[in-house]
ZALUMZA-890254 format. One record per atom (N, C-alpha, C, O): residue in one letter; x, z, y. Coordinates in steps of 0.1 Angstrom, whole numbers, padded with zeros to 4 digits, always signed. Each point is the difference from the previous one (the first is absolute). Layout:
BEGIN
aXZY
...
// end
This chain:
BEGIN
x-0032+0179+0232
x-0005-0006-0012
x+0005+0008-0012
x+0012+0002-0002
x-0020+0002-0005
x+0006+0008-0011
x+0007-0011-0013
x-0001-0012+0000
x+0008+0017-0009
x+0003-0005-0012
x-0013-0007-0012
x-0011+0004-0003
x+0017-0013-0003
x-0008-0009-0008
x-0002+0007-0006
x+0007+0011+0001
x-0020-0010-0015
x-0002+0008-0008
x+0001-0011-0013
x+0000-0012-0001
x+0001+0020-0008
x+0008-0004-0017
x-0008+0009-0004
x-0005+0010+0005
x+0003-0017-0018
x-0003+0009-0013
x+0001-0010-0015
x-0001-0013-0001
x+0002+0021-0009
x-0002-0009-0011
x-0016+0003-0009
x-0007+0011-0001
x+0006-0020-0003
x-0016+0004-0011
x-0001-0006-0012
x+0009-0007-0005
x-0018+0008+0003
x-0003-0006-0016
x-0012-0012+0000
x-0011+0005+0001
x+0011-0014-0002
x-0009-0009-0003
x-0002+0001-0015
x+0007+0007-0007
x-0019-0016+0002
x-0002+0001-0012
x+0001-0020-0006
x-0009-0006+0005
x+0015+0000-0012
x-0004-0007-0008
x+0003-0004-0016
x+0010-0005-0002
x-0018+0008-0006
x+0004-0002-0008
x+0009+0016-0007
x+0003+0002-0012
x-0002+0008+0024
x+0009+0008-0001
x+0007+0000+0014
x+0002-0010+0006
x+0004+0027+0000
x+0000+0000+0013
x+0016-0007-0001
x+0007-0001-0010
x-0005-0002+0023
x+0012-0005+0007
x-0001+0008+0015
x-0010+0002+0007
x+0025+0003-0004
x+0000+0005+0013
x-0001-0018+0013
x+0003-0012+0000
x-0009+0022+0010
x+0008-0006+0010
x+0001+0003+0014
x-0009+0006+0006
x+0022-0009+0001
x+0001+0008+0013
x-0007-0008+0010
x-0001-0012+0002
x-0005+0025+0007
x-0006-0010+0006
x+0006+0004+0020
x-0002+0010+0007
x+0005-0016-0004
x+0005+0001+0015
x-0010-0003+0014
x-0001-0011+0006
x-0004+0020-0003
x-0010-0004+0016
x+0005+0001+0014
x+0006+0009+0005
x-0011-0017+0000
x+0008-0002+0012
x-0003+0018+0007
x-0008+0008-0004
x+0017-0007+0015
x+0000+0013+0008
x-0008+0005+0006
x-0003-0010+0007
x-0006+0019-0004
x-0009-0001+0017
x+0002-0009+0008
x+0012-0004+0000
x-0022-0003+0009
x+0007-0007+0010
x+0006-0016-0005
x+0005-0007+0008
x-0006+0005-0020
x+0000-0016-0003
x-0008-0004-0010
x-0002+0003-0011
x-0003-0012+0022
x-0014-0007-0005
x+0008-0007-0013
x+0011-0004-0001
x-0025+0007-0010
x+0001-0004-0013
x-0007-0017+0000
x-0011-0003+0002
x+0023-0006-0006
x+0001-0013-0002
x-0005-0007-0016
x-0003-0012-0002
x+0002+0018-0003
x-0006-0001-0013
x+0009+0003-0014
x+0010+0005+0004
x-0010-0005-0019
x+0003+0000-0007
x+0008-0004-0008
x-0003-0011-0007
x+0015+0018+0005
x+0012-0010-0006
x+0005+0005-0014
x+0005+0011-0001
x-0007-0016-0008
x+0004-0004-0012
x+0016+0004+0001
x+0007-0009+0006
x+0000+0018-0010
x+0018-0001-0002
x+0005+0003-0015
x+0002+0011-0005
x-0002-0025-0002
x+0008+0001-0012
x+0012-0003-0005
x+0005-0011+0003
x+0001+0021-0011
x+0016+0004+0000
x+0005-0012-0004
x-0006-0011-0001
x+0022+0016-0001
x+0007-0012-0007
x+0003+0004-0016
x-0002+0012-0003
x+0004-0016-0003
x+0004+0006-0017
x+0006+0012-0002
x+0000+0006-0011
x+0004-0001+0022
x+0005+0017+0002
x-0013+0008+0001
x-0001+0013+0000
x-0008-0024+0000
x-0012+0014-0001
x-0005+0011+0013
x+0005-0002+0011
x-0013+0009-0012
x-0005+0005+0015
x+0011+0009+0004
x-0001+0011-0005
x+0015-0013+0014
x+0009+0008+0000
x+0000+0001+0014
x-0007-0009+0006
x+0014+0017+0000
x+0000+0003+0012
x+0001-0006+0013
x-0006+0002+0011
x+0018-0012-0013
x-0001-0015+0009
x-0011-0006-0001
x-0003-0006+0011
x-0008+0005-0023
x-0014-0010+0004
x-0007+0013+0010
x-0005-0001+0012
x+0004+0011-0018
x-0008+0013+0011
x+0005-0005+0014
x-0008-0004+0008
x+0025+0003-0003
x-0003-0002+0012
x-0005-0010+0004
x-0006-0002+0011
x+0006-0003-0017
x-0004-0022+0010
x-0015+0005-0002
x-0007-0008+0004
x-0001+0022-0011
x-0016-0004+0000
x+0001+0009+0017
x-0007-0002+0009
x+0017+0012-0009
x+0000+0011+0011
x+0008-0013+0013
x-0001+0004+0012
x+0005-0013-0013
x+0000-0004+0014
x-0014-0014+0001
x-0004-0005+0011
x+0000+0003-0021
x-0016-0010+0000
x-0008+0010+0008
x-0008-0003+0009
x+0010+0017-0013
x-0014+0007+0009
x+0009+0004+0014
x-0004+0008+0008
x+0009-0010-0008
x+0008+0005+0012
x-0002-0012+0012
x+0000+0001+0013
x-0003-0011-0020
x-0004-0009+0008
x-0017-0004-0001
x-0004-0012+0004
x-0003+0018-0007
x-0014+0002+0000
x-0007-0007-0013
x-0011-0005+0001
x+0023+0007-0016
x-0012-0006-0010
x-0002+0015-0010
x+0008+0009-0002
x-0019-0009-0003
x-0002+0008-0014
x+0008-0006-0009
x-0004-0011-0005
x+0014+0015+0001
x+0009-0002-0009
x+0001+0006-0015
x+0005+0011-0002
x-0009-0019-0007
x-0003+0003-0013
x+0009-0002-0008
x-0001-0011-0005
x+0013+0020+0001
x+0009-0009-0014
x-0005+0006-0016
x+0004+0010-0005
x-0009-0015+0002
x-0004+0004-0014
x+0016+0002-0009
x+0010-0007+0003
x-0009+0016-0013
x+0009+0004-0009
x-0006-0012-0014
x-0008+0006-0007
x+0011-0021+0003
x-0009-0005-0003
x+0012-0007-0016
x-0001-0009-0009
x+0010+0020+0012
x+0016-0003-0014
x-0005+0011-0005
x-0012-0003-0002
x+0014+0019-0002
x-0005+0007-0005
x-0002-0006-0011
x+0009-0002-0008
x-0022-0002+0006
x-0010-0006-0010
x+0013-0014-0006
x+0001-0001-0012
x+0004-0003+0017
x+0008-0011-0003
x+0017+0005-0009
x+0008-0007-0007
x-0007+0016+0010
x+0010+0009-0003
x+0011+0000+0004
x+0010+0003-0007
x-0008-0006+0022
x+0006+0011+0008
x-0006+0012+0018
x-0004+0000+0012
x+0007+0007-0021
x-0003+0015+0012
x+0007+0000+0007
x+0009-0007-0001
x-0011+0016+0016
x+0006-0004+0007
x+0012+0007+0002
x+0008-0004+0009
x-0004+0017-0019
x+0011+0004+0001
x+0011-0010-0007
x+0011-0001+0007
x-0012-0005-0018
x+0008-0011-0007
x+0001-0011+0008
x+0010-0007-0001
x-0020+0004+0011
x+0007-0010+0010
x+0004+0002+0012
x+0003-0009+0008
x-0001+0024-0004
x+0008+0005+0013
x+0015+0000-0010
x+0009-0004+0007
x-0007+0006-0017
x+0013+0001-0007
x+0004-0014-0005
x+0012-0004-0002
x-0021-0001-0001
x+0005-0021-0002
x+0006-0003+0011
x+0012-0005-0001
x-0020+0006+0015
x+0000-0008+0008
x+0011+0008+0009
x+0002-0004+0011
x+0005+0016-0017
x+0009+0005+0012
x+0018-0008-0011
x+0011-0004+0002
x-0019+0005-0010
x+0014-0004-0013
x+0001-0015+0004
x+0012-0003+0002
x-0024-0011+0000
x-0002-0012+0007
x+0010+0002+0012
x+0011-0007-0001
x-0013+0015+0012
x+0005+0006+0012
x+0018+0001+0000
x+0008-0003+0008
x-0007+0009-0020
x+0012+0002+0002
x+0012-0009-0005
x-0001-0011+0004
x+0013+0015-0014
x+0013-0014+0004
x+0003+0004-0018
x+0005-0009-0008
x-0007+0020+0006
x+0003-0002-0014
x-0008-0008-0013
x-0010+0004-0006
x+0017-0015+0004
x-0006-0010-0007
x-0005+0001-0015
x-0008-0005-0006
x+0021+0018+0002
x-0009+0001-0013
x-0008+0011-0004
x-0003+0002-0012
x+0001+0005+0022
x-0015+0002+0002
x-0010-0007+0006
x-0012+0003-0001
x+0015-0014+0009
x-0011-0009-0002
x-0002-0007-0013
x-0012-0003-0003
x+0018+0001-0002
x-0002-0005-0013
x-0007+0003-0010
x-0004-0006-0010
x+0003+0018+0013
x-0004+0012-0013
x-0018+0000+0005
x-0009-0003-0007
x+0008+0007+0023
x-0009-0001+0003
x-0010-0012+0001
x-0012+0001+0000
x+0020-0010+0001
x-0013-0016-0006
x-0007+0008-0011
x-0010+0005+0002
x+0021-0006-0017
x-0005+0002-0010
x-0012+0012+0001
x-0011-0005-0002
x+0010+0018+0004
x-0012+0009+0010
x-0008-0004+0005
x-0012+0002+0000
x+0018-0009+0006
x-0018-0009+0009
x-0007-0009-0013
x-0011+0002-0006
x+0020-0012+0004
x-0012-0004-0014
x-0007+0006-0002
x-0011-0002+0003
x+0016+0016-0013
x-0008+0006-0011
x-0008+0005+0006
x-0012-0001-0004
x+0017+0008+0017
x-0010+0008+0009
x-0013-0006+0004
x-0010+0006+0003
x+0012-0021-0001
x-0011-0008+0011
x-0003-0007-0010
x-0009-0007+0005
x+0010+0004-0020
x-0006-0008-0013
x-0018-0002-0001
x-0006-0010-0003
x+0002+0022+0006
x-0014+0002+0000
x-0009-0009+0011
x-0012-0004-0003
x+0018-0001+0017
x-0004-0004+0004
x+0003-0020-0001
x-0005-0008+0007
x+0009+0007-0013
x+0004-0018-0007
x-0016-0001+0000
x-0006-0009+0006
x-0001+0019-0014
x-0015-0004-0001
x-0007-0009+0003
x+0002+0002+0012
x-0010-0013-0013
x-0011-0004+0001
x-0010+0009+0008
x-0004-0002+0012
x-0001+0013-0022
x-0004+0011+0005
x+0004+0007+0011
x-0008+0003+0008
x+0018+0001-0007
x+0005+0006+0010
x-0006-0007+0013
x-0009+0005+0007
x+0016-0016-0007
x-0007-0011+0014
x-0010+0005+0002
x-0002+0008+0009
x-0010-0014-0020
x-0017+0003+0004
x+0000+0014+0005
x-0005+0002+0012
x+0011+0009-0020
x-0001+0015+0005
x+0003+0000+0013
x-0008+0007+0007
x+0020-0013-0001
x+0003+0007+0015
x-0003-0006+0007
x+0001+0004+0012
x-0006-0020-0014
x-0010-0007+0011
x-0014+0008+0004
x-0006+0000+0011
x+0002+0007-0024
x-0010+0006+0003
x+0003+0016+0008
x-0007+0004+0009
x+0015-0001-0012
x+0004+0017+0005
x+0004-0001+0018
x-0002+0009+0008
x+0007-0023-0006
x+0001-0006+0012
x-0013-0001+0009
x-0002+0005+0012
x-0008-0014-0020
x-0015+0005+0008
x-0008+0015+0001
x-0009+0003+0007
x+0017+0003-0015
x-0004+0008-0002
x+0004+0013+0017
x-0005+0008+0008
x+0014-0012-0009
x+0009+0001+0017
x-0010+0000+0009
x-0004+0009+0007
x+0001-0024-0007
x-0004-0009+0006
x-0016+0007+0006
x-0003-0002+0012
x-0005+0010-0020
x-0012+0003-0002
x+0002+0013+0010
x-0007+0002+0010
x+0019+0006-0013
x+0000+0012+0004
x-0001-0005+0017
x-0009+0003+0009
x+0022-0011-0008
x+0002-0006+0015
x-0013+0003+0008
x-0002+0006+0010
x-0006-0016-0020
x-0011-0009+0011
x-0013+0015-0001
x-0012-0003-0003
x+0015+0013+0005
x-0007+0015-0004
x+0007+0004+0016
x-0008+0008+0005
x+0017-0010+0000
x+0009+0009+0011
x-0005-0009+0016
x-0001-0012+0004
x-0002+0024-0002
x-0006-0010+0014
x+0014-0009+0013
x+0010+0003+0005
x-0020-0014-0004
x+0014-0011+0004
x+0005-0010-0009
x+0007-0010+0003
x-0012+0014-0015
x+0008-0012-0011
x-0005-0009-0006
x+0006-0011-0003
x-0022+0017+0001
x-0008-0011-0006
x+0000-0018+0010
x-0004+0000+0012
x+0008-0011-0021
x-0002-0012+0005
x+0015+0000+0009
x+0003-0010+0006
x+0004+0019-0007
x+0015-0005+0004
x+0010+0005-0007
x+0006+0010+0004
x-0005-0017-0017
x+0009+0004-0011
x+0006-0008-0006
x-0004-0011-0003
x+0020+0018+0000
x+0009-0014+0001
x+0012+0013-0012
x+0001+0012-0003
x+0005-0024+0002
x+0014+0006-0013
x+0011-0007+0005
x+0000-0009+0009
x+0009+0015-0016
x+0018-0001+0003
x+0005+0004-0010
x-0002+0011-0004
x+0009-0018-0002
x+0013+0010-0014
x+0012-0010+0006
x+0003-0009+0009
x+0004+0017-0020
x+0019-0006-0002
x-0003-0005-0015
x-0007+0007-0006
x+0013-0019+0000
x+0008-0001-0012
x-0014+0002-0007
x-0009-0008+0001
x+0008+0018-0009
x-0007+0001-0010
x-0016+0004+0007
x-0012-0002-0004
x+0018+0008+0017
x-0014+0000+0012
x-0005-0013+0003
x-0012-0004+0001
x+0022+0000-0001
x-0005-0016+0009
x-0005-0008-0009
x-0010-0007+0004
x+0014+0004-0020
x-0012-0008-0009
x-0012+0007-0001
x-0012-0005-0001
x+0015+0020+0002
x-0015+0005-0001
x-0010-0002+0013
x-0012-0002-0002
x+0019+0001+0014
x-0010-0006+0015
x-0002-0010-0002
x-0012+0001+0003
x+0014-0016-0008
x-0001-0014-0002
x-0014+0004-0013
x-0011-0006-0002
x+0014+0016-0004
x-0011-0003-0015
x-0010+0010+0005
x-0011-0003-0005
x+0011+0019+0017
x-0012+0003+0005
x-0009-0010+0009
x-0012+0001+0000
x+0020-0010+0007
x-0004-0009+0010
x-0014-0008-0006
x-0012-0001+0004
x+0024-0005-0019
x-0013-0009-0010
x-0011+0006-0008
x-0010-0005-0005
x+0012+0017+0004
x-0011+0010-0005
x-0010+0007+0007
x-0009+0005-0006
x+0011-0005+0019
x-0011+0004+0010
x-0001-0005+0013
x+0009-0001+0008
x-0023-0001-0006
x+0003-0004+0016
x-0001+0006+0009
x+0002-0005+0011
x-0004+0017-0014
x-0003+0012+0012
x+0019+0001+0009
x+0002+0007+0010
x+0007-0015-0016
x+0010-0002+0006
x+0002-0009+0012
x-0005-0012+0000
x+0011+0016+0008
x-0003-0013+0018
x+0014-0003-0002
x+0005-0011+0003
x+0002+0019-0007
x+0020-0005+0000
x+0007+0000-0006
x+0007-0001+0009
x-0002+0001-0015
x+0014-0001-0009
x+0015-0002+0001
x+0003-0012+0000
x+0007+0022+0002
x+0012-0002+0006
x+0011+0006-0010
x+0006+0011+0001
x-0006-0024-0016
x+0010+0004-0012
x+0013-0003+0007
x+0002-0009+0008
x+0007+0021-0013
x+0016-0005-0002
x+0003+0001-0011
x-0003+0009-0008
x+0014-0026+0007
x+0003-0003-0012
x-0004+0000-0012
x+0007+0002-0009
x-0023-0003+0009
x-0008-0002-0010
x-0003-0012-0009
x+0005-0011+0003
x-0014+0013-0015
x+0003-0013-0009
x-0016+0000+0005
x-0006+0011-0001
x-0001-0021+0005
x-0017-0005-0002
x-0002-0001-0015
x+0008-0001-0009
x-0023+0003+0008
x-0005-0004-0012
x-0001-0010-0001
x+0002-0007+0011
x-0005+0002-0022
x-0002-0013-0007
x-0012-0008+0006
x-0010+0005+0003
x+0015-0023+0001
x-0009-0006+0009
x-0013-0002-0002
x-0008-0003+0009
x+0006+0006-0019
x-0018+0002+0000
x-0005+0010+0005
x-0012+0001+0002
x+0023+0010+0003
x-0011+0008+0007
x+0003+0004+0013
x-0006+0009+0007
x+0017-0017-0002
x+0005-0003+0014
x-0017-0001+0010
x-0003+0005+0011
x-0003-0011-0016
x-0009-0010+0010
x-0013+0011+0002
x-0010-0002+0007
x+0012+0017-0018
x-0006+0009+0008
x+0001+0012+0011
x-0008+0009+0003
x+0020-0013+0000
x+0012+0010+0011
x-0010-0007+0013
x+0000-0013+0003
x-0008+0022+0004
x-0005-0002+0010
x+0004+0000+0011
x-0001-0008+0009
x+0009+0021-0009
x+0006+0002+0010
x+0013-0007+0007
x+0009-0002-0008
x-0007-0002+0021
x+0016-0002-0005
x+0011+0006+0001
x+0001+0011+0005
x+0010-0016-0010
x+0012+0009-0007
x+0011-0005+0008
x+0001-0013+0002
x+0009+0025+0006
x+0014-0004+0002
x+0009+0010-0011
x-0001+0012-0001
x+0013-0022-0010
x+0005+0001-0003
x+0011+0003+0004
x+0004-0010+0007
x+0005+0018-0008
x+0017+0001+0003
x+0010-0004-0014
x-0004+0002-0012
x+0015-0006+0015
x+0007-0003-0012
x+0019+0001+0009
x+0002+0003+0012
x+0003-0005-0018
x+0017+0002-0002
x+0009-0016-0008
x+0004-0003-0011
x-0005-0004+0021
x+0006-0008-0008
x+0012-0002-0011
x+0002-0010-0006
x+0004+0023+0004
x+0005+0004-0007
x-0003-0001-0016
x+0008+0000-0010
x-0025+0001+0010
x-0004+0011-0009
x-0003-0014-0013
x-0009+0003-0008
x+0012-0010+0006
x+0006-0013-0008
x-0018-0003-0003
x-0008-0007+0006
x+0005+0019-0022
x-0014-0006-0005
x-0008-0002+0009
x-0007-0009-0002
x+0005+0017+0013
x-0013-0002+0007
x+0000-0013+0012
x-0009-0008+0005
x+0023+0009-0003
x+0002-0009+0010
x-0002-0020-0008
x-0006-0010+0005
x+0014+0011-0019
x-0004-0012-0006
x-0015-0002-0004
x-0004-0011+0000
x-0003+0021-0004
x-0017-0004-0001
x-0005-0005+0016
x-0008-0009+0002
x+0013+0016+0009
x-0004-0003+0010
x-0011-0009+0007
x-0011+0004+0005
x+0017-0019-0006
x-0003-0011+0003
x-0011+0000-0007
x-0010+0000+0007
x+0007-0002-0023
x-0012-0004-0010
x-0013+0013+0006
x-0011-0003+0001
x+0015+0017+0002
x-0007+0013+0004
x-0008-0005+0015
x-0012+0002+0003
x+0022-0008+0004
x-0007-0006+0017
x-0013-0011-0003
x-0012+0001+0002
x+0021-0012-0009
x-0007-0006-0003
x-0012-0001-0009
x-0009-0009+0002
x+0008+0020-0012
x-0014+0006-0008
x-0007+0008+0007
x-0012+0001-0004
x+0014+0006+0015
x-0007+0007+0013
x-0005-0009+0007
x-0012+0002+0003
x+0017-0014+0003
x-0005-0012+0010
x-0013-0005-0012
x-0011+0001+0003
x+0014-0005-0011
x-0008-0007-0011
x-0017+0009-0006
x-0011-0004-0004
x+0016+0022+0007
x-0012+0005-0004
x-0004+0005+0016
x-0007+0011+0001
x+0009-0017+0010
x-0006+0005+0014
x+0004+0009+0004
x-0008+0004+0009
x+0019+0006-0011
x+0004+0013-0002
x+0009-0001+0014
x+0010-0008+0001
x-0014+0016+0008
x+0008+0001+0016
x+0013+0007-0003
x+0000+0012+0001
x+0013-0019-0006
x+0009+0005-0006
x+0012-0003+0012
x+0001-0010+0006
x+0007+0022-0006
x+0008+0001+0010
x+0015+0005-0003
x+0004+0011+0005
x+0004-0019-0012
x+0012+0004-0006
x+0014+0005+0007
x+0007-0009-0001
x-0002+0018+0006
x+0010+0004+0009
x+0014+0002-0008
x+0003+0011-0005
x+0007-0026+0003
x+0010+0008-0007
x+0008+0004+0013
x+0000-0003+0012
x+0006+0009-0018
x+0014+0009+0007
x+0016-0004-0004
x+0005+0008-0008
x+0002-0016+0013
x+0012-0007-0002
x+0012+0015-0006
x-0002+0011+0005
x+0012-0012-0014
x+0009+0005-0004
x-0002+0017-0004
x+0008+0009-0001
x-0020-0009-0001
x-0005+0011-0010
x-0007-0003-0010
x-0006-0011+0000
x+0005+0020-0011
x-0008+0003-0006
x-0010+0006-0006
x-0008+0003+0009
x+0001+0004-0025
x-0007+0009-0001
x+0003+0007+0004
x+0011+0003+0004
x-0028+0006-0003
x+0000+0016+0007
x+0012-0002+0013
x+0012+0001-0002
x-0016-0004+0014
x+0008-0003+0009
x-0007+0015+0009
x+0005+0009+0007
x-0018-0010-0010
x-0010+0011+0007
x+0004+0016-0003
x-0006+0009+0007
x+0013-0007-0014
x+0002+0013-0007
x+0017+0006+0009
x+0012-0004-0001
x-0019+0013+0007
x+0013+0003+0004
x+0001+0013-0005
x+0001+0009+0008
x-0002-0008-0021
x+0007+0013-0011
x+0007-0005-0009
x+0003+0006-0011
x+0001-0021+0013
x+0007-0006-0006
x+0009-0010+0003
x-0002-0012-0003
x+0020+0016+0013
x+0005-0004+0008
x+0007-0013-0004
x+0010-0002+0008
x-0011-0010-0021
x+0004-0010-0007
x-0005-0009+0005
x+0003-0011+0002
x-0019+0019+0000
x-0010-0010-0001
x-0008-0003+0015
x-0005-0010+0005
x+0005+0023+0000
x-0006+0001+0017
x+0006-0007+0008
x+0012-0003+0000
x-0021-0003+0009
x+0005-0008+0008
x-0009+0008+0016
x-0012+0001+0001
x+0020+0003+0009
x-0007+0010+0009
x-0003-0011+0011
x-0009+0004+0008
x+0013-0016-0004
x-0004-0011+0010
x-0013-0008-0007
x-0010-0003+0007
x+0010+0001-0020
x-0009-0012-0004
x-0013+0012-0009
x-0010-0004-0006
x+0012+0018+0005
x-0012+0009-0006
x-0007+0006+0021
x-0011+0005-0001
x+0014-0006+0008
x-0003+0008+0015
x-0009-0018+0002
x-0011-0001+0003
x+0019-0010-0005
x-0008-0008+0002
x-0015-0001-0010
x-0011+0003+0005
x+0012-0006-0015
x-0011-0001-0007
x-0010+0013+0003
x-0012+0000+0001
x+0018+0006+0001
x-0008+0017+0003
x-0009-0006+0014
x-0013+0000-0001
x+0020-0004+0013
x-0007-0004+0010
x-0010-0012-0001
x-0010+0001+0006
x+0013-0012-0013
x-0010-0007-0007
x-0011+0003-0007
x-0011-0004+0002
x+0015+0012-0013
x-0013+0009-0006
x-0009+0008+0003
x-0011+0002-0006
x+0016+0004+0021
x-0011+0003+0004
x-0008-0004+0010
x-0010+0006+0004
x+0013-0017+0001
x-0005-0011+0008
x-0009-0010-0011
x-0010-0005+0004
x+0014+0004-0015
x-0010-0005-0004
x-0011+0003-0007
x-0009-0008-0004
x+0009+0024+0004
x-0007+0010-0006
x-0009+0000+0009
x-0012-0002-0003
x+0016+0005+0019
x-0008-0001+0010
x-0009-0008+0002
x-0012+0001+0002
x+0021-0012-0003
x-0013-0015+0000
x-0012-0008-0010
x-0007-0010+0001
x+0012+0022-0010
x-0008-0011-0014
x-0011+0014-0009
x-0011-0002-0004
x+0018+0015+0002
x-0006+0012-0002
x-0010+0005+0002
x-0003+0012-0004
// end
């Protein structure tokens, strides 16, 4: 079996945006279309791998670069997120303040509309690759995972949705998420874990096949293991084997 194949390209909306795109190897059958959006660090090399082990396991793995435009690149968030990573605090300190200014652009209104759309725009390419069309599904972290919950409500050409630690959109537009969604969370992770309950219960209320998985004595970003504070290697190998079991069954 030979090695998976990568590359990056340019889509266009609005103005181009990269994105990497990962296909499965010779020799594994292509399962359909997966959506992989970053966490606030932007398209950095830890989201490249998780799109390189999705095709490794038979999906077309798409992570769009979708901060850029929002204002952070992905060189400023391989250096945030290694500075996040590390023990010196006041350089973490320094670097909050950086991320603000750096990620300010995307607070937008605009912005949202922009990269919900730049997201179908993915989306379009996907369903162009043979194997994909009619089995297309998304995944993020953190700032991935509200954007999976808000691609879900914006298109139906999606069959799955598998956010971590994501915020849903607003309940009015809960009840257009067709697909259904398993959620992962960190009970740790305080805000998401206290909206929780009102989020289950606005999913049950808009028909939304919602499937919430906390994980006891962790927290955020538990999935990220370029980030040893925060990784958790028993409770990210689990959700990993769930994710793609339910990618299987619903994709």
């Amino acid at each position: 079996m030979t090695a998976l194949m990568s590359t990056t390209l340019q889509l266009d909306h609005d103005g181009p945006f990269d994105v990497y795109l990962a296909t499965p190897p010779d020799g594994v059958a292509v399962k359909g279309g997966l959506v992989v959006i970053h966490e606030i660090w932007g398209l950095v090399d830890q989201i490249r791998s998780v799109a390189d082990r999705f095709a490794a396991a038979g999906w077309v793995a798409a992570a769009p670069d979708v901060l850029s435009r929002g204002g952070m690149q992905p060189a400023l968030g391989e250096e945030l997120m290694a500075i996040r990573a590390g023990d010196d605090d006041q350089a973490k300190n320094e670097s909050q303040t950086r991320m603000r200014e750096a990620s300010a652009p995307m607070r937008s209104p605009e912005f949202a509309v922009w990269a919900v759309g730049a997201l179908q725009k993915v989306l379009d390419h996907l369903e162009e690759i043979p194997g994909c069309s009619g089995h297309l599904a998304v995944t993020g972290f953190c700032f991935g995972g509200s954007y999976s919950f808000a691609l879900a409500a914006a298109d139906p050409r999606i069959a799955a949705a598998v956010p971590f630690y994501g915020s849903p959109p607003a309940s009015a537009d809960l009840a257009r998420i067709s697909a259904p969604v398993l959620a992962f969370y960190g009970d740790e992770d305080e805000r998401l874990i206290t909206s929780l309950p009102e989020v289950t219960a606005a999913m049950e209320s808009a028909g939304v096949d919602f499937t919430p998985v906390v994980y006891a004595g962790t927290g955020h970003a538990f999935f990220n293991d370029q980030n040893p504070h925060a990784f958790n290697a028993g409770y990210a190998a689990e959700a990993w084997t769930s994710t793609l079991a339910f990618l299987d069954a619903h994709a």
